[in-house]
C-alpha positions in Angstrom: 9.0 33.7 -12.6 9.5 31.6 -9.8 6.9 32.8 -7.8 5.0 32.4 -10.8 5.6 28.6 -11.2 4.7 27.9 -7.2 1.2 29.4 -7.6 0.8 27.7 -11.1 1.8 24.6 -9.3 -0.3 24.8 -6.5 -3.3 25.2 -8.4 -2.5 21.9 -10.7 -2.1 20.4 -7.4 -5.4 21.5 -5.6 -7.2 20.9 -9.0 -5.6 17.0 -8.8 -6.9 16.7 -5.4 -10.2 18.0 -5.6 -10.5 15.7 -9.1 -9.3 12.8 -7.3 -12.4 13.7 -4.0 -15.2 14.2 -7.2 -14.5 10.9 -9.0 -13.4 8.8 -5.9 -15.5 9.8 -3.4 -12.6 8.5 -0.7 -12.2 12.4 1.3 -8.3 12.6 -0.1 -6.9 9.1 0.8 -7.7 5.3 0.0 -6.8 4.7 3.7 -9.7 7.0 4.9 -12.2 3.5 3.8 -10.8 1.8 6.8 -11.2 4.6 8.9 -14.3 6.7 7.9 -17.9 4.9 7.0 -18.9 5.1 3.1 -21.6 7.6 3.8 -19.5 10.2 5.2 -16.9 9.9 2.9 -19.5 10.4 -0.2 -21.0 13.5 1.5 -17.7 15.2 2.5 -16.1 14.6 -0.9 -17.8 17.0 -3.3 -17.8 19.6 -0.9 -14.0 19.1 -0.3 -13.4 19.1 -3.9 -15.6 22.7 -3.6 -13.4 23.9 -1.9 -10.0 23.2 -2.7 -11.1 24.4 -6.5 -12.1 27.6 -5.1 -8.7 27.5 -3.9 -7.1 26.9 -7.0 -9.4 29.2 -8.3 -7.9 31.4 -6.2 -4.9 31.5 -7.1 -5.3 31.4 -10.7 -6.5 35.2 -9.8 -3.4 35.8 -7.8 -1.0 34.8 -10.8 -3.7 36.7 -13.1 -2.8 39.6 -11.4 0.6 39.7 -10.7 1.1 39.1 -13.6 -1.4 42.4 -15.1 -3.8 40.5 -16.8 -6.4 41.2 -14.4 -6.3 43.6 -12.2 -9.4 44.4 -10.0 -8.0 43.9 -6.8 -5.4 46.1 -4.9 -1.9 45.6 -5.6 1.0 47.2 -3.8 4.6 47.9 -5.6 5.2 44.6 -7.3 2.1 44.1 -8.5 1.3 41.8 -6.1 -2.4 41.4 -4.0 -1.1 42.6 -0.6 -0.8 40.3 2.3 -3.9 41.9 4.2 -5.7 40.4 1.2 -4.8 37.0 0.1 -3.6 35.7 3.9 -7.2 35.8 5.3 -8.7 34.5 2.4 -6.3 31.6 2.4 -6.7 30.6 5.7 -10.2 31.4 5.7 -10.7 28.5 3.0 -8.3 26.3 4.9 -10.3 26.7 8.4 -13.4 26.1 6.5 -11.8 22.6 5.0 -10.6 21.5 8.5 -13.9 22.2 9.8 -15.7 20.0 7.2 -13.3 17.5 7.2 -13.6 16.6 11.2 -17.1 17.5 11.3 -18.6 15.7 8.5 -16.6 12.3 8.4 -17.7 9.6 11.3 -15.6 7.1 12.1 -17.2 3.6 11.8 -17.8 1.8 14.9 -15.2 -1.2 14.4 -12.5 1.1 14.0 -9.5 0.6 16.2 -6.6 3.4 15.9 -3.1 1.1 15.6 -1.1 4.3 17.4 -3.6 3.9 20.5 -3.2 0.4 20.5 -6.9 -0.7 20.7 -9.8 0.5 22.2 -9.4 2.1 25.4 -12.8 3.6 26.0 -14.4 -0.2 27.5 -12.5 -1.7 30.4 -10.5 -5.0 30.0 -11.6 -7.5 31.6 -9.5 -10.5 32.6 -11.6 -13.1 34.3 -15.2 -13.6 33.0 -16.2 -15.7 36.0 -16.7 -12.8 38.2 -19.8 -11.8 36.4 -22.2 -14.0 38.0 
C-alpha cells in the first residue's frame, strides 16, 4: 500500500506542477521572472506542463497495474512493470524536461547572478581617464 500512496502522490504532485506552468506561465517558480525574459517563460511553460502530465500519466499506469486493473504491459512476480521498463522511460521524460528547460529559457540581459557576485564577463574598470 505504501508503494501505492508514493506513486499516487507523485502524480498529484506532477499534476500541481504542470497546473501551476499552464495557468502561470512562470516555468515552475515566481523567482524565474527575475531571471528568465517573459517570452521564454510563456513558450517553455505549456510544454513543461506536457510533460510532467505525461509523467503523472505515467504513473497513473504504473499503479493501474500493479495494482491488476490494467495489465498490458510486462510484469514480473509482484505485479510490478519491471525495472528495464519504467527506469528508461522515467529518465527518458526527465532528460527531455532538462533539456527544454536550459534550452528554451533565455536569460534577460540585466540579469546579474547574486552567487557570482556581478557580472564578470566585462572588465572593471577603475579610472575612466585613461580612455582618451
Amino acid at each position: 500500500m505504501g508503494s501505492y500512496l508514493f506513486n499516487i502522490v507523485l502524480a498529484l504532485v506532477l499534476l500541481y506542477e504542470a497546473f501551476i506552468l499552464f495557468t502561470k506561465k512562470n516555468g515552475g517558480s515566481d523567482r524565474n521572472f527575475e531571471k528568465y525574459t517573459p517570452e521564454s517563460l510563456a513558450k517553455f511553460s505549456p510544454i513543461g506542463g506536457v510533460v510532467l502530465v505525461i509523467i503523472a500519466i505515467y504513473e497513473v499506469i504504473e499503479c493501474l497495474h500493479r495494482a491488476n486493473i490494467l495489465q498490458f504491459l510486462p510484469s514480473d512476480d509482484e505485479g510490478r512493470i519491471p525495472i528495464y521498463i519504467s527506469l528508461p522511460v522515467l529518465i527518458g521524460f526527465v532528460i527531455v524536461y532538462l533539456i527544454l528547460y536550459y534550452t528554451m529559457l533565455k536569460k534577460k540581459d540585466d540579469y546579474v547572478d547574486p552567487k557570482k557576485g556581478g557580472n564578470s564577463s566585462t572588465p572593471s574598470k577603475s579610472d575612466e581617464d585613461e580612455e582618451y
